[in-house]
C-alpha positions as CSV (number, residue, x, y, z in Angstrom):
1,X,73.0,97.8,104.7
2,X,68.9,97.5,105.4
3,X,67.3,100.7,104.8
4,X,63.5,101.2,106.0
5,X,61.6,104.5,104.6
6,X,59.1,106.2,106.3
7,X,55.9,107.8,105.5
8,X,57.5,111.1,105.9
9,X,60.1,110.0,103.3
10,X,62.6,110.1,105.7
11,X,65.1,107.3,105.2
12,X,66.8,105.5,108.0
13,X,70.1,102.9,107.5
14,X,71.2,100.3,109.3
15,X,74.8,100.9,109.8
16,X,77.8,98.8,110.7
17,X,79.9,99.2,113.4
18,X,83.4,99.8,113.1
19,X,85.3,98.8,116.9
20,X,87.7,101.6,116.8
21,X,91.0,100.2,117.9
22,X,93.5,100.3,120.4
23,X,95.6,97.5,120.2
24,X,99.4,98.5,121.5
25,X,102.1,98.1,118.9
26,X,103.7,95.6,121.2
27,X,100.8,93.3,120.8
28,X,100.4,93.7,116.7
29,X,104.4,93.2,116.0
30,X,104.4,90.6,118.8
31,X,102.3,88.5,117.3
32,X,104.2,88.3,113.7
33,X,107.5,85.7,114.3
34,X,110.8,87.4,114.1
35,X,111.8,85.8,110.9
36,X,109.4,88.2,109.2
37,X,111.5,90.7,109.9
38,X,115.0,89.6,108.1
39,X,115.5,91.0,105.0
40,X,118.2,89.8,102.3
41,X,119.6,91.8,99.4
42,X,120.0,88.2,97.2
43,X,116.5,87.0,97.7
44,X,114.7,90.9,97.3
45,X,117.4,90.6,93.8
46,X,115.4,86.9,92.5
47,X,112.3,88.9,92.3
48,X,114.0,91.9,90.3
49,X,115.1,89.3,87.9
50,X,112.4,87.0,87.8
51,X,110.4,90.3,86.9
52,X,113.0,91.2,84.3
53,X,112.6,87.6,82.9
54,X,109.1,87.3,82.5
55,X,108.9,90.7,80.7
56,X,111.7,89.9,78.5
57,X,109.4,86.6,77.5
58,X,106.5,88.2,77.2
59,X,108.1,90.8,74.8
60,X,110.2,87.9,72.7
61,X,106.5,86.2,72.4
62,X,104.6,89.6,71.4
63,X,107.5,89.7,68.7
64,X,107.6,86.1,67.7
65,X,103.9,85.9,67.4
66,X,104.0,89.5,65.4
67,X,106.2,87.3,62.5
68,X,102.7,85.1,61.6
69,X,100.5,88.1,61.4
70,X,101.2,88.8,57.3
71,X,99.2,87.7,54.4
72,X,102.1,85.2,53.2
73,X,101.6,83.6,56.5
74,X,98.0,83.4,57.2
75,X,94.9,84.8,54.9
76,X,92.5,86.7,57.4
77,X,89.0,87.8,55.4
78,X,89.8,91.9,55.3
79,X,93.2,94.1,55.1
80,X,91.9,95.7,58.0
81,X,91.9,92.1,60.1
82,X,95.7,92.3,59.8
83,X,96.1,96.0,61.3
84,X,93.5,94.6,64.0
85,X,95.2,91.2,65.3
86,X,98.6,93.4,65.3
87,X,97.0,95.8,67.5
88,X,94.9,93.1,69.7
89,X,98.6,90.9,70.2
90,X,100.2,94.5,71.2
91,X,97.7,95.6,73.3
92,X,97.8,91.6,75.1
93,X,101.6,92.3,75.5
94,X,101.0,96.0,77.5
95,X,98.8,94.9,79.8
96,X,100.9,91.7,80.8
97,X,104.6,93.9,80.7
98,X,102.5,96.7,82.6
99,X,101.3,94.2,85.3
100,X,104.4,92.5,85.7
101,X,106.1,95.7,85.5
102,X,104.4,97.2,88.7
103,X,106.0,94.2,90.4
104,X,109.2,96.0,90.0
105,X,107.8,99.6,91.2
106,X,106.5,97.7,94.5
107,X,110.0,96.4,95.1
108,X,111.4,100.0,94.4
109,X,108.8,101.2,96.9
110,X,110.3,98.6,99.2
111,X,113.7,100.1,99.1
112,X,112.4,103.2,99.9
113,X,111.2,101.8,103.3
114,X,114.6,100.1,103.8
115,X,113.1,96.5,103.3
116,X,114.8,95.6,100.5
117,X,118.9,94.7,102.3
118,X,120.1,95.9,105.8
119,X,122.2,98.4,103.6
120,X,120.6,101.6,103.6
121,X,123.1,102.2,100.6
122,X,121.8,99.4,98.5
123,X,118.2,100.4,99.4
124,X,118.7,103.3,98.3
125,X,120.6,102.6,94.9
126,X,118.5,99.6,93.8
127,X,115.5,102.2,94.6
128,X,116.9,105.2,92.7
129,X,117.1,102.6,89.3
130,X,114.2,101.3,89.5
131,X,111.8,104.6,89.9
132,X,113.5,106.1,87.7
133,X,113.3,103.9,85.2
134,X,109.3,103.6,86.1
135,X,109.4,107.5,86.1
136,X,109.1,108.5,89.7
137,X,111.1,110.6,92.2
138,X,112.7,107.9,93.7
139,X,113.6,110.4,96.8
140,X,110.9,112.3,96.7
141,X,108.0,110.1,97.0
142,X,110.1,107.9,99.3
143,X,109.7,111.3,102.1
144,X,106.0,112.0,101.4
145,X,105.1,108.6,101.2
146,X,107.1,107.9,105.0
147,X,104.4,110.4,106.2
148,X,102.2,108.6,104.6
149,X,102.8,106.1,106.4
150,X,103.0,107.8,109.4
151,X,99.5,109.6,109.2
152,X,97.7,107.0,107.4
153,X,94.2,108.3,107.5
154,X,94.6,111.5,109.2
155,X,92.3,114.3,107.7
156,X,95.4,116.9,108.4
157,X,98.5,115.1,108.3
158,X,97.7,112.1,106.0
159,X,99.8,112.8,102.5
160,X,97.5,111.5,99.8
161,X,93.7,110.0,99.4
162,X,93.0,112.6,101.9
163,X,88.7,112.3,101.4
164,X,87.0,116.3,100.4
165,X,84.7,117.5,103.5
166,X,80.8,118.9,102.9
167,X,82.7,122.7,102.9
168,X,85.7,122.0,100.6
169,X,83.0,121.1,97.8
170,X,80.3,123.6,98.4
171,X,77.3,121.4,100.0
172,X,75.2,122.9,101.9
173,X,75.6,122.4,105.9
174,X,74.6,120.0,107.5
175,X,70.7,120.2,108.7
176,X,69.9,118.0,111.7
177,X,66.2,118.3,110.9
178,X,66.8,116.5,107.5
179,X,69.9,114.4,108.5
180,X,72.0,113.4,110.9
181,X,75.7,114.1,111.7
182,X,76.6,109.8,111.7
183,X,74.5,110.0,107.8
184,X,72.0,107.2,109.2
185,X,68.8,109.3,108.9
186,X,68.6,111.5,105.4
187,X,65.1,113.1,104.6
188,X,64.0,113.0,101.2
189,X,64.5,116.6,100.2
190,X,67.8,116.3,101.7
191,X,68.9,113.3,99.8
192,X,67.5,114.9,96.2
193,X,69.8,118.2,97.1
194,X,72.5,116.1,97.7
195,X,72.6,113.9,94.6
196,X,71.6,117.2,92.3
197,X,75.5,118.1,93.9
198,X,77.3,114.8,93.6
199,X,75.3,112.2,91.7
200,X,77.1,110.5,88.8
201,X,75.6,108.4,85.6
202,X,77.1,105.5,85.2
203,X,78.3,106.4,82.2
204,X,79.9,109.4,84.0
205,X,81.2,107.7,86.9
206,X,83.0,105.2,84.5
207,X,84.7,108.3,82.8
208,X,85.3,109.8,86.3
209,X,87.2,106.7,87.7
210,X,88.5,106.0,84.2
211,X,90.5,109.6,84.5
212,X,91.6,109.1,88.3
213,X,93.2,105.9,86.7
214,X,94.9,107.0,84.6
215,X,95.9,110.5,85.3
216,X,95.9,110.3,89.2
217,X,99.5,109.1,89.7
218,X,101.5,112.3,87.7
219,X,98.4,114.7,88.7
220,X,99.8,113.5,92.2
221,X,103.4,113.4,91.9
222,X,103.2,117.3,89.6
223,X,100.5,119.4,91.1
224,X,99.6,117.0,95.0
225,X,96.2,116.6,93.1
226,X,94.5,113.9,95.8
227,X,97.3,115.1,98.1
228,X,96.9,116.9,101.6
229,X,94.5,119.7,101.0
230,X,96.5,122.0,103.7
231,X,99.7,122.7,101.0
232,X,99.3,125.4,99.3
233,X,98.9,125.6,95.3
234,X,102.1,125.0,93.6
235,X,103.2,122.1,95.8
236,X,105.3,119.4,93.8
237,X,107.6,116.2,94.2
238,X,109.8,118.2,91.3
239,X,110.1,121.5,93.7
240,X,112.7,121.1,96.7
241,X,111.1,124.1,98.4
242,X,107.4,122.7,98.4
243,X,106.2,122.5,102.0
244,X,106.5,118.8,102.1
245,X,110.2,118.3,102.4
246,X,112.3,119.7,104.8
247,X,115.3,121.9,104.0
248,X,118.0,119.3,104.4
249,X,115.9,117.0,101.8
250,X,116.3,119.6,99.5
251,X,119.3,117.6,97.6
252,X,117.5,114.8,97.5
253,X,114.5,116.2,96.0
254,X,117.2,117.6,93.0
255,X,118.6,114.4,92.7
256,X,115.6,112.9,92.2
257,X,114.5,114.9,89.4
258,X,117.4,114.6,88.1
259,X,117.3,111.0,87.7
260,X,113.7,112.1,85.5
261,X,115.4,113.9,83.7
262,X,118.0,110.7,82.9
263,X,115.1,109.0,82.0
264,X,113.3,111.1,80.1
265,X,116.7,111.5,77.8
266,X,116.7,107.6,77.7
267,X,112.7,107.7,76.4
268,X,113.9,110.7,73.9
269,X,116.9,108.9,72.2
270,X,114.8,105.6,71.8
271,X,112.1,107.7,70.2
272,X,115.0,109.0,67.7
273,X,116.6,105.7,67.2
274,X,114.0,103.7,67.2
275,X,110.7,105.6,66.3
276,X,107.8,107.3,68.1
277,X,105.5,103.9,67.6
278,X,108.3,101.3,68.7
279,X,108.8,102.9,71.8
280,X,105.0,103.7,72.3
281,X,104.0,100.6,72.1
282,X,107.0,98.5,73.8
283,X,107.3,100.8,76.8
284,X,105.4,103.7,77.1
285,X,101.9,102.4,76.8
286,X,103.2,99.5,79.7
287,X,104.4,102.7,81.7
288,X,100.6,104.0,81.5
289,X,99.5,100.6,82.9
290,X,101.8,100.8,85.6
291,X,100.6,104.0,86.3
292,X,97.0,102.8,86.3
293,X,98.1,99.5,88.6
294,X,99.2,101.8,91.5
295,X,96.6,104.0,91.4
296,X,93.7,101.4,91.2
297,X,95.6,99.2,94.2
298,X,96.6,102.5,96.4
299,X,92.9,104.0,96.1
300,X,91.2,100.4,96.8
301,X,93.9,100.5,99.9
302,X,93.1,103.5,101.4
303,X,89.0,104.4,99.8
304,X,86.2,102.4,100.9
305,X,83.1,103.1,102.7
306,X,84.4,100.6,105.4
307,X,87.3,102.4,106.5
308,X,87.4,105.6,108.8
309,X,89.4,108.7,108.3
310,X,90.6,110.3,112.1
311,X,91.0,113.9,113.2
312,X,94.1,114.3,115.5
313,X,92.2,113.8,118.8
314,X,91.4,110.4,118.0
315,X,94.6,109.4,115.5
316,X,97.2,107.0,116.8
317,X,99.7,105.2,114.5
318,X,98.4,101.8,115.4
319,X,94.8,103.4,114.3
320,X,96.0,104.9,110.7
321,X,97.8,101.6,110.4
322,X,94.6,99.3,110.3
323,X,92.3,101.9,108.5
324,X,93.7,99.9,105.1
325,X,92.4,97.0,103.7
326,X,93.7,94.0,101.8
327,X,92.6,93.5,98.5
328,X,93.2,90.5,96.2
329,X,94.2,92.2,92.8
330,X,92.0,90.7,89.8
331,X,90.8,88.2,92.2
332,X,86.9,89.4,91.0
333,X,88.1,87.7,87.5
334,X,88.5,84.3,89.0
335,X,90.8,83.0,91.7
336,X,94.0,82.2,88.1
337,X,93.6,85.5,87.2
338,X,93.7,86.7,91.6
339,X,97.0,84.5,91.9
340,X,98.5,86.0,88.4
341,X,97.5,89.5,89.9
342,X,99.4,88.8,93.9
343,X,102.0,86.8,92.2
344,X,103.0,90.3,89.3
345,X,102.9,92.5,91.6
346,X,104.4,90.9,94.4
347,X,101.4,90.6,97.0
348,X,101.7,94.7,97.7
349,X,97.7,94.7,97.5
350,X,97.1,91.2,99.4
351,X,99.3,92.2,102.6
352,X,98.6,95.8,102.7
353,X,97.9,96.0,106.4
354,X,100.6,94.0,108.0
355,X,103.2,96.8,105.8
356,X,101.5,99.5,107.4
357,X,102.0,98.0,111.0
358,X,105.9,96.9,109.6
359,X,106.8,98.4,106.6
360,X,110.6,97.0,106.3
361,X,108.3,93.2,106.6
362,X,110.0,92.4,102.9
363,X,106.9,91.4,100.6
364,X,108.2,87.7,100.5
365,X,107.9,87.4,103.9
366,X,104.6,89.4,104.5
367,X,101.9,86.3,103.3
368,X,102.8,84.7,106.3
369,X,102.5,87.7,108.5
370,X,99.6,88.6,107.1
371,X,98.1,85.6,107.5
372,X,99.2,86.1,111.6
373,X,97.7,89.8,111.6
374,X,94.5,88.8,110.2
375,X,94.0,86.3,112.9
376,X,94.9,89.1,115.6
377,X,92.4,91.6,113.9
378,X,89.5,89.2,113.8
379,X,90.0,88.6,117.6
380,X,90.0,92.5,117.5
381,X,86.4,92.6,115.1
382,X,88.6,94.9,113.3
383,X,87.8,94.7,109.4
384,X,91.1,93.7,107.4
385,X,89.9,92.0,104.2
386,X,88.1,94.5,101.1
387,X,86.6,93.0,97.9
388,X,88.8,91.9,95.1
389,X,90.8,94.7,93.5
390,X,89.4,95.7,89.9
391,X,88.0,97.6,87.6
392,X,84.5,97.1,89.1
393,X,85.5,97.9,92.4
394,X,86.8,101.4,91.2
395,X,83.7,101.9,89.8
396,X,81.5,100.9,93.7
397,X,83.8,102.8,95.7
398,X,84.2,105.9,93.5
399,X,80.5,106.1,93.7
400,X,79.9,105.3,97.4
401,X,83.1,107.5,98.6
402,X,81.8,111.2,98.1
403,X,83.1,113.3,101.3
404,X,83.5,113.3,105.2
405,X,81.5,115.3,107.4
406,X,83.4,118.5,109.2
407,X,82.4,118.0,112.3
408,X,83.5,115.0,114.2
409,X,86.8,113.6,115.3
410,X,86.0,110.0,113.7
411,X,84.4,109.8,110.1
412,X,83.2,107.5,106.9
413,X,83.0,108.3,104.0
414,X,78.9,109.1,103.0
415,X,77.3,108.6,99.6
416,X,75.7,110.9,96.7
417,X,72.3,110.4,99.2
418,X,74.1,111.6,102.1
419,X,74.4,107.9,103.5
420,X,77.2,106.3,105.6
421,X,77.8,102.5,105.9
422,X,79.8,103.1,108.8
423,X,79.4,103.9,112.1
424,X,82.1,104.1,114.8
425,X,82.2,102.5,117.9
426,X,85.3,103.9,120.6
427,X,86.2,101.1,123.0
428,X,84.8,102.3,126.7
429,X,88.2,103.2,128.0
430,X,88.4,105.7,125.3
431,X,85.2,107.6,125.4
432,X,84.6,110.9,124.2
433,X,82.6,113.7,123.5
434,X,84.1,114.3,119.8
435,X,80.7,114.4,118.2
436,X,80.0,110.3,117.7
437,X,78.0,108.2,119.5
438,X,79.1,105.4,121.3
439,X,77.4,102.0,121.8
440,X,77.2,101.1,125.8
């Protein structure tokens, strides 16, 4: 993004253009071959297993290895070396279980959208296990996150990642002598007010996306932290009567939370037969990792300053849809650690588009579909493809996704400065006066 200053101190980007869409659903499931579209209880099971397999070795070699770390074995220089390899081998053994781990909370997520069998009964009962042995509200989350799905970046309707506006955190409104509504022109003064508001240190910008990590998914699920700002305080995935479900959901919300409160007994009696440590270590320190996994992959989705957000004027299904990216999980640590990353977790952050055009596409069959749909969207100029998924990545995007503007029926996210990457462009058939400009 070229920025020129000038002598005024007035500082003036050179934005990209994001080709607003309108491509007909006909034309983006057309294009993917019908074969995508089967889905098989037996094969959806091999991954469940081969899941379950992997763990199971990776445990059986945490514990073998564990045998060799004692001084009749092997003589390490300090006491302290022994208390440090043990922790180094356990810690090596929660991130792989908690990676492999989330492979089985994206194939729970898939039975909630019905792509796991043609049985909505199975679905649902391979679903219900699952999430509640990862901890979620199997039912719950399934409803809010069909609206998700259904409102993908809509500034009203859209269920979670929903960006803050300039009002909802205090700035001061927007002056068109010092700025612009499209964030390409920012005075000086203007930009110094703004990052006196919302500028991080790095140091505090590592804490700040370090917290989101790892607190973002129950902050969600308890109190809609990150949620639709519209619900009111008090809205929950644990309360039937939050605004979010609709009265005959109600016993599925219980049921739900009952199957959290299954678990939780479960996590309780292997804390009392077992010990606090045991079961810290072997599962609940791989159930913080899985936490951290879907937060990092469903922010990178959903956050970046490429992507717009839509007011209802301007939303349309097949618009939400495509404002996602595709990320390739770990894939900034090499292209073995990217493959490792799609292969645990089953591809959810590598084919995220082409599951929100199709989300009962099982994940087996959506590398080939995606491959299909990124042709069609390149034909389109529509962006598909974000930089590898990681911790870095966090880090950029938590720094360059601040807020949305109020005004305008199409917006991008705009930095600490005030400055948006994005601009949008509304094909000529869909003009409009909602506040944008639009290229001739």
């Amino acid at each position: 993004m070229a920025k020129k200053v000038d002598p005024k101190g007035v500082t003036t980007v050179e934005q990209g253009v994001y080709p607003v869409p309108n491509i007909p659903m006909k034309e983006l499931l057309g294009c993917i071959p019908s074969h995508c579209f089967q889905r098989s209880a037996l094969h959806g099971s091999l991954y469940i297993f081969w899941d379950l397999f992997v763990i199971g070795c990776i445990y059986k070699t945490a514990e073998y290895l564990d045998t060799f770390i004692d001084p009749a074995v092997i003589q390490l220089p300090h006491p302290y070396a022994y208390t440090f390899a043990r922790f180094a081998l356990w810690a090596v053994y929660t991130f792989w279980t908690g990676l492999f781990a989330t492979g089985l909370w994206v194939i729970a997520h898939e039975c909630g959208h019905q792509a796991f069998s043609e049985s909505k009964a199975i679905n649902n009962t391979v679903g219900f296990i699952l999430h509640s042995a990862l901890g979620v509200p199997y039912h719950s989350w399934r409803i809010t996150h069909a609206k998700h799905h259904a409102s993908t970046g809509h500034m009203t309707q859209d269920q979670v990642f929903v960006p803050h506006t300039r009002s909802e955190l205090g700035l001061p409104a927007l002056n068109p002598e010092g700025e612009n509504l499209l964030g390409s022109r920012v005075s000086e003064s203007v930009k110094q007010e703004m990052w006196e508001a919302l500028g991080d240190s790095p140091i505090g910008a590592v804490i700040g996306s370090a917290t989101y990590l790892l607190g973002g998914w129950p902050s969600y699920i308890l109190f809609n932290a990150s949620g639709q700002k519209r619900y009111p305080k008090g809205t929950s995935h644990f309360n039937p009567n939050s605004p979010m479900f609709a009265a005959h959901q109600y016993n599925q919300v219980v049921i739900s939370t009952i199957g959290i409160l299954i678990w939780l007994g479960c996590v309780g009696a292997s804390i009392y037969k077992y010990g606090f440590l045991t079961v810290f270590r072997v599962y609940l320190v791989p159930y913080l990792w899985v936490n951290h996994w879907l937060v990092l992959i469903t922010f990178l989705q959903h956050t970046d300053p490429l992507l717009p957000h839509y007011r209802a004027s301007e939303f349309t299904f097949q618009r939400g849809a495509l404002a996602t990216l595709n990320r390739s999980l770990l894939g900034d640590c090499g292209s073995i650690m990217g493959w490792i990353g799609a292969h645990a977790t089953n591809g959810i952050s590598e084919t995220h588009v082409v599951h929100h055009v199709c989300s009962k596409i099982p994940h087996y069959h959506a590398w080939e579909a995606t491959e299909i749909m990124n042709k069609k969207l390149q034909s389109h100029g529509v962006p598909y493809d974000g930089r590898p998924g990681g911790w870095a990545e966090v880090y950029r995007v938590f720094r360059e996704c601040k807020f949305v503007e109020d005004e305008g029926d199409i917006v991008f996210f705009k930095n600490a400065y005030g400055i948006a990457q994005m601009r949008p462009q509304l094909p000529e058939e869909a003009a409009s006066d909602s506040g944008i400009e639009v290229e001739k």
